[in-house]
N, C-alpha and C positions, 0 to 999 in steps of 0.2 A: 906431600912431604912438608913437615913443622920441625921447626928450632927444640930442641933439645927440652923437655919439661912442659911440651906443651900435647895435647891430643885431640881428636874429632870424633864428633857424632856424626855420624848420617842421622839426620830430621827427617827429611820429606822430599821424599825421591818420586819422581813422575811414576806415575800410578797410585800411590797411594792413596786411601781413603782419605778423603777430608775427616771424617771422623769414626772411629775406630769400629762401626757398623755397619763402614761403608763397604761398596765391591773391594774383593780384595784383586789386586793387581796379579794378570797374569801373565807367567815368564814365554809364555807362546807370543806374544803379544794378542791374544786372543780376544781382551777384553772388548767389549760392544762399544756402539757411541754414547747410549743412555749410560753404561757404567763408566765410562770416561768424565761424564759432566760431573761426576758426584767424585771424581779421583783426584790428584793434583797434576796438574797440565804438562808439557813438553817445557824442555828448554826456560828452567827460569832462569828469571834474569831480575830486573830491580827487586826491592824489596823493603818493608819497613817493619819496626816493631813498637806497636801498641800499648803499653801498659794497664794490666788491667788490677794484678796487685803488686805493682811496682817491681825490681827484678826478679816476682817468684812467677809471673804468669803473665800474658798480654795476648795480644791478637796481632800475627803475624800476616801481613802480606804479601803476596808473593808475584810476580808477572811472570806472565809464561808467551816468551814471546814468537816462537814460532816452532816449525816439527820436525822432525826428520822422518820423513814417510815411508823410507825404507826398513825403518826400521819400528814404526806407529802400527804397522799392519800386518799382518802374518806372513803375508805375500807380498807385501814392498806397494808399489805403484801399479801394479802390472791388475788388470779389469776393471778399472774403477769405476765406483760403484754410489749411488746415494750415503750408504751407509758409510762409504771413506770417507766423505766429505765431511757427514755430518761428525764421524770422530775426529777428522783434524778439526773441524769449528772448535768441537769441544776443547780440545788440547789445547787451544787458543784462550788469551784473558788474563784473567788475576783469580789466585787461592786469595781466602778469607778462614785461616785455622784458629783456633784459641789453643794455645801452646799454656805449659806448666812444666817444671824444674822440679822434679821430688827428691824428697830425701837423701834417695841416692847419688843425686847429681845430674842424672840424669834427666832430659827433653825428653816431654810425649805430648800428643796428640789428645784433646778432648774431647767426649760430647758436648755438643755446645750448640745454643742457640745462632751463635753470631755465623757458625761455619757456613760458606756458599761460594760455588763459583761461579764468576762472571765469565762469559764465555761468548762466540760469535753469535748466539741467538738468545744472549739477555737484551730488553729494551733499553734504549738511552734515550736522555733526554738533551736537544742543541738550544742551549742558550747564548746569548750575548747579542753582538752585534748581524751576525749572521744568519743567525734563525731565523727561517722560513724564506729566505732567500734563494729566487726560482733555482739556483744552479746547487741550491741543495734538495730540491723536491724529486721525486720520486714517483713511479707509479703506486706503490706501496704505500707512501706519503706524501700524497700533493700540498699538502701545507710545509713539510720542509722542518720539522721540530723533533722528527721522533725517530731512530736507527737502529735496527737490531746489529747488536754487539759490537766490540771496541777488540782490535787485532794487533799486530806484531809490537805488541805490550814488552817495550823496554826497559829502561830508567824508570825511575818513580819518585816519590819527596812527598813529603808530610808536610800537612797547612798547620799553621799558629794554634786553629780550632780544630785540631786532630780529623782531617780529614786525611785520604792519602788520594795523592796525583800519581796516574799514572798515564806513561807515555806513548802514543802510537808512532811509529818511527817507519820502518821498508813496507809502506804501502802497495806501490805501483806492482809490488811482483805476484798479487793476487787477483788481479784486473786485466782480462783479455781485452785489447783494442781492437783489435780487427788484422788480417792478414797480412797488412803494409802497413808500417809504425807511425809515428803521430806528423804533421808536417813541422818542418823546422819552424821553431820560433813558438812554438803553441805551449797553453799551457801544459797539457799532457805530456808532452816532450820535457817541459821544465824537471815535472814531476817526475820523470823515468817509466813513466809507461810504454812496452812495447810493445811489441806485435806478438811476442808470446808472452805468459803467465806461468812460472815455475811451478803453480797450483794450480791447480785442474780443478777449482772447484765449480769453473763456468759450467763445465760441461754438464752440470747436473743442478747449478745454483745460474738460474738464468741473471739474478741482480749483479753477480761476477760477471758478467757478457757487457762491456759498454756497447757494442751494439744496438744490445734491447736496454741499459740500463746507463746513459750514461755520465749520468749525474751521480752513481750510487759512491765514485770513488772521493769527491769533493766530500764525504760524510767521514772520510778519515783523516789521519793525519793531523789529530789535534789533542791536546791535555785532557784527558778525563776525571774528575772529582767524583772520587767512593765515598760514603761514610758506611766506614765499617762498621760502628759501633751500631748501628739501623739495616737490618737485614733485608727490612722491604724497602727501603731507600732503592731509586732507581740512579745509576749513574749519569754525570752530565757532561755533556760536550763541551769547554769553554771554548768557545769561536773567538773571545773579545785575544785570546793569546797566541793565536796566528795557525794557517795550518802549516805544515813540512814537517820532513823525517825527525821529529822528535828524541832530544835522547834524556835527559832528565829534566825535572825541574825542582828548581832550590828557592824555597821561599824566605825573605826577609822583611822587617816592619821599614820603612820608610820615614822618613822626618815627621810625617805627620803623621803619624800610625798606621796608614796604607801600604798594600801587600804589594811586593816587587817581587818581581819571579825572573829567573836567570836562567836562560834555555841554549842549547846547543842543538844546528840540526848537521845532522851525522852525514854531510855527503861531501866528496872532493869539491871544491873552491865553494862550498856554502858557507854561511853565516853564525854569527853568534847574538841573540838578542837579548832583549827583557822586555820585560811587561811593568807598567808603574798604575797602580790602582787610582781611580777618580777620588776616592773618600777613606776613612780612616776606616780598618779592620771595625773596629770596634761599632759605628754606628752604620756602616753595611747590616752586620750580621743583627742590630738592634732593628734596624727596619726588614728582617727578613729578606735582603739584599745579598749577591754573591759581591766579595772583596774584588773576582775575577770579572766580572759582567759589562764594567765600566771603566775603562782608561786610555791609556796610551801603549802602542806596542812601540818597540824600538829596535833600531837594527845596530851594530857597533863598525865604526870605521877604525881602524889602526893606523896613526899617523906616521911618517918616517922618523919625528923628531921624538919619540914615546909620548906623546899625546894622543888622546883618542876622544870621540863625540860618537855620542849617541844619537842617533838619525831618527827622526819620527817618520813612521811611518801612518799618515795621517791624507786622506781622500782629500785633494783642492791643493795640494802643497803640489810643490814642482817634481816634473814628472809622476803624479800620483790623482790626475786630472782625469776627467771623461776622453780628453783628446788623446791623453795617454795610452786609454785602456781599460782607465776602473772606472766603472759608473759608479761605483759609491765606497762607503768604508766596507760592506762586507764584503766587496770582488779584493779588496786590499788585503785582507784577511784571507778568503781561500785562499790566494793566489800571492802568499806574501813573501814567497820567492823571487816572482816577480815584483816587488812591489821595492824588496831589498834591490833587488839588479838596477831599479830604475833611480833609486837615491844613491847611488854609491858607495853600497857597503864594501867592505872590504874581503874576498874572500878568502877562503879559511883552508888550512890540510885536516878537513873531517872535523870540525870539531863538537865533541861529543859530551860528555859528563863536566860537571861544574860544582865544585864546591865551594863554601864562605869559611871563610877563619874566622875563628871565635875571637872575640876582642879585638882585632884590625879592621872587620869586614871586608878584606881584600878579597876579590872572586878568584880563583883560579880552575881552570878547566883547561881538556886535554885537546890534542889537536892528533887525532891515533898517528894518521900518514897518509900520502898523499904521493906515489907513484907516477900521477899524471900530470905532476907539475913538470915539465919538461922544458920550458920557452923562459920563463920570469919569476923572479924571486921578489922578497920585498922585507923591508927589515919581521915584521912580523911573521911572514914564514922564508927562511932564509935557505932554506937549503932546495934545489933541485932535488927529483925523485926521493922525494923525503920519504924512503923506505920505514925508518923508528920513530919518526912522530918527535914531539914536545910538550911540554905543558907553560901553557898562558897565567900570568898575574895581572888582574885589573886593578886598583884602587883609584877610590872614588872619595877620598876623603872625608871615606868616617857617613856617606852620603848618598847613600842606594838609588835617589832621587836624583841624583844629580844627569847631569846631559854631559857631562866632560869627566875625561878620566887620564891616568896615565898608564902608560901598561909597561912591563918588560917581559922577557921570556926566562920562565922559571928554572929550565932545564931542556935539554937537545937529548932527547933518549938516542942508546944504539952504541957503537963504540967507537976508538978513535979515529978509523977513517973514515969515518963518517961524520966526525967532529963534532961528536958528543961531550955535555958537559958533566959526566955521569962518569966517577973511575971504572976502569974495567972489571972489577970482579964482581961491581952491583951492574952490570951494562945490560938493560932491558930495552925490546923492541915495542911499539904501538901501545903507549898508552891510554884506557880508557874509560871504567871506572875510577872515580874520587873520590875519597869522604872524608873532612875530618872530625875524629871521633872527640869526647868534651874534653879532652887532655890537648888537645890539638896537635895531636899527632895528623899527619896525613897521610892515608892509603892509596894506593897506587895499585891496579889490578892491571892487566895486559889483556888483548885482543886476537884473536887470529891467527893463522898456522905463523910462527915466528920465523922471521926471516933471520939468516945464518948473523951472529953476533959474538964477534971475535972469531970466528972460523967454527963455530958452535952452534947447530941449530938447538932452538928454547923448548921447552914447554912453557905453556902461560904460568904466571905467577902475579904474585900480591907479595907489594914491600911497604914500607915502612918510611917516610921520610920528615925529617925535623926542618920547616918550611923558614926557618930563619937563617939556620945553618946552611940547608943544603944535603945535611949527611942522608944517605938512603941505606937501607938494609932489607936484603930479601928476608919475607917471611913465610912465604906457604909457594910450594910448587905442585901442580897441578896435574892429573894423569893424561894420556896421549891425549892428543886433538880437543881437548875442550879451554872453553874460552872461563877465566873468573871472573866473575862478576858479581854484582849484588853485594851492599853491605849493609850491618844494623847493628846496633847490639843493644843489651839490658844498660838498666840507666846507670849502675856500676861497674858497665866496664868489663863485668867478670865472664858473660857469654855473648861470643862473638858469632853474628849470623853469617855465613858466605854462600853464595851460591856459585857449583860446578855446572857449567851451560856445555850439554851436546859431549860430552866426552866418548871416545869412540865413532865418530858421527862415518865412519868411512866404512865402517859395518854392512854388511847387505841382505837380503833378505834370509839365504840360504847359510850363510855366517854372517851372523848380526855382531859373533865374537870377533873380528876379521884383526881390528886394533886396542880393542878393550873389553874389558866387562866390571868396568866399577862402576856400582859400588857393590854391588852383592858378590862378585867373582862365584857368580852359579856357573856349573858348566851347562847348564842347561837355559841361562837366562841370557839378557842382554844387559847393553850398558843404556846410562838412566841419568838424566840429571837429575840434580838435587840440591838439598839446602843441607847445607853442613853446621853443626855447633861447635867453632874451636872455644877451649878453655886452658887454665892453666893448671898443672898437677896438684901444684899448689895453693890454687886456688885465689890466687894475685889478678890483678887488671889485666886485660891481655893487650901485648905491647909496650909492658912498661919496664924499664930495667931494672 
């Protein structure tokens, strides 16, 4: 559902061919694993757009962060089999499409050199501080630098020098540990590994079995750099930016030209960090150097007085010692979790996506909610069972670089008894997607089955809010059970990218229709996420009044 003058395309709905030669997608879900890898993946979620002849054409990419198996397979879950596994890999990654706008107005799909998908059995490459580091080596790779494929691909963010980041986030639930879960205090335990695996792909992927493999899951859980624009470009691990549940990353120049990266990791009382580059953008990439490879990682504390300090998280510093636990800066890095618990970060209700305002460079990012707050509140997350979540304002005075900030809270999503700073008719729960777009508008998408709001349960939505003022305005509502997500658009403003994650997802094998079927409404088909094109009728900026 869109405001009055405005309308959508369906782009690139899971199955589709990457390029218009490719398998075409079948409404059985019959499709093989080999026609999977060449199609566009499950459940997208971040996403960016490339320009290639400025808003007529660019290279769009897409993450696809995880599947619904009941619905990936003809048959749901039930024999599983090599060939399951190998199609949820596939579904897993990032699209690499070259998109175009013709005549008509209309988005399509190209042949094209650049198309490819990265998927759980493309090679990576682990750079930084970490690499080759025994707790990342392998039977597979006893040196510790090389990983087939990059998984529950969330968030995403474009570099300076047109790369795209994207993010691996809910690691732990594709890693079998063993029959009795991790012991208290371990890093496994930190990380959310348990005793079972939601995916079954040990049973036929022994590197999923920590038993036989159990270094293979320290190889996730960390920012990967694509160059789209290099098709045989392999992807790369940044180590130097910390691993944990990843949800976006937003990059900025720093005082001296160096890359600062602003990261959210997505779990109840987790953290909020950044990354600050060793040396200027510019003479990295002249000595054939990553901007990412060399710096400082940092974690954020929220002070009660709205002052806030950025905590290094640096091997020899207190609590960050061999006595402590890390033998060096790379155990700091896998394990940076631990690394935050041990300096005093502050934690967080979920905090997930992060965006910068254009001309203030104020950070602001979401905090979805946090249900398990139960015991203690703190001016930074203020509410007990914070069911609707809020969204955070950093400033840093103009100073990305900086170690000290001050913060306030932007907004209390959810409505009034819940003590929301939101009027009720805009009254939204868990927000979690951000962007703002070059008008500085700010987007706001939502998360998860929506908890009743105003005596009203939600469907997800994307609004609209003016970050000075305050005013919000809903703009797009979304069909049953899927989450929105993913934004981008042309450098005018004029098509707007969104992506629809999982709609339907409570579908079963025998009725896959059970809660939905968009976007095709086949009666013979299922429901699909996808990448949607809003525009205006008119052909105006979208979001503008």
């Amino acid at each position: 559902m869109l405001p009055p003058g405005y309308k959508y395309q369906v782009l690139y709905p899971w199955g589709h061919p990457i390029v218009p030669s490719g398998p075409a997608f079948a409404e059985d879900a019959g499709n093989t694993a080999a026609d999977q890898a060449e199609q566009a993946g499950d459940q997208h979620d971040g996403m960016w757009y490339f320009p290639l002849k400025g808003d007529r054409s660019g290279l769009l990419c897409v993450n696809h962060e995880a599947t619904a198996e009941q619905l990936l397979h003809t048959d749901g879950r039930t024999d599983w089999t090599p060939e399951k596994t190998a199609k949820s890999m596939a579904a897993h990654g990032v699209s690499i499409v070259e998109i175009e706008r013709r005549r008509n107005g209309q988005w399509h799909l190209n042949e094209s050199t650049y198309a490819r998908r990265v998927t759980m059995t493309t090679p990576a490459e682990i750079t930084g501080p970490a690499a080759g580091h025994p707790l990342l080596r392998t039977s597979a790779d006893p040196y510790g630098v090389r990983v087939l494929g990059t998984l529950n691909n969330c968030a995403s963010g474009p570099t300076p020098w047109d790369t795209y980041l994207t993010c691996e986030e809910t690691i732990n639930k594709y890693f079998f540990y063993d029959e009795e879960p991790p012991p208290p205090g371990s890093a496994e335990e930190r990380y959310g590994i348990g005793s079972e695996s939601p995916y079954p792909w040990y049973t036929t992927e022994p590197r999923f079995d920590m038993r036989v493999e159990p270094n293979e899951y320290n190889r996730f859980g960390w920012v990967v750099e694509i160059d789209p624009f290099d098709p045989s470009s392999m992807p790369k691990k940044r180590t130097a930016l910390g691993r944990m549940e990843h949800e976006n990353a937003v990059v900025v120049r720093g005082r001296r030209g160096e890359a600062v990266v602003y990261m959210g990791d997505d779990t109840q009382f987790d953290y909020f960090y950044k990354f600050v580059g060793a040396e200027p953008i510019k003479d990295a990439l002249k000595r054939r150097r990553s901007p990412f490879d060399k710096g400082t990682l940092y974690v954020a504390r929220f002070e009660e007085d709205g002052s806030g300090k950025w905590l290094p998280l640096v091997h020899g510093k207190p609590g960050l010692t061999k006595a402590d636990g890390f033998a060096d800066q790379a155990e700091v890095l896998i394990h940076a979790r631990l690394a935050a618990d041990a300096v005093g970060a502050t934690p967080m209700d979920r905090p997930e996506w992060c965006s910068v305002q254009p001309g203030t460079g104020a950070v602001f990012f979401t905090c979805t909610n946090n249900t398990a707050r139960t015991e203690s509140v703190n001016a930074a997350n203020p509410r007990l069972n914070n069911r609707f979540g809020h969204i955070m304002k950093i400033d840093e005075n103009r100073n990305p670089s900086s170690e000290k900030f001050v913060w306030d809270i932007f907004l209390l999503a959810g409505d009034e008894a819940s003590g929301a700073t939101v009027s009720p008719d805009q009254a939204f729960g868990s927000p979690d997607g951000l962007w703002f777009d070059a008008q500085g508008r700010l987007w706001i998408q939502t998360d998860g089955t929506q908890p009743t709001v105003n005596g009203v349960a939600q469907n997800n939505q994307m609004l609209a809010a003016d970050p000075d003022t305050g005013d919000i305005r809903r703009f797009l509502v979304g069909p049953p059970r899927c989450e929105i997500t993913g934004i981008t658009s042309t450098p005018d403003g004029r098509s707007l990218f969104v992506n629809i994650q999982h709609p339907g997802d409570s579908g079963t094998p025998e009725n896959p229709r059970l809660s939905s079927n968009w976007p095709d409404f086949s009666p013979t088909g299922r429901p699909r996420s996808a990448t949607i094109v809003i525009t205006r009728e008119d052909g105006g900026v979208v979001g503008a009044r």
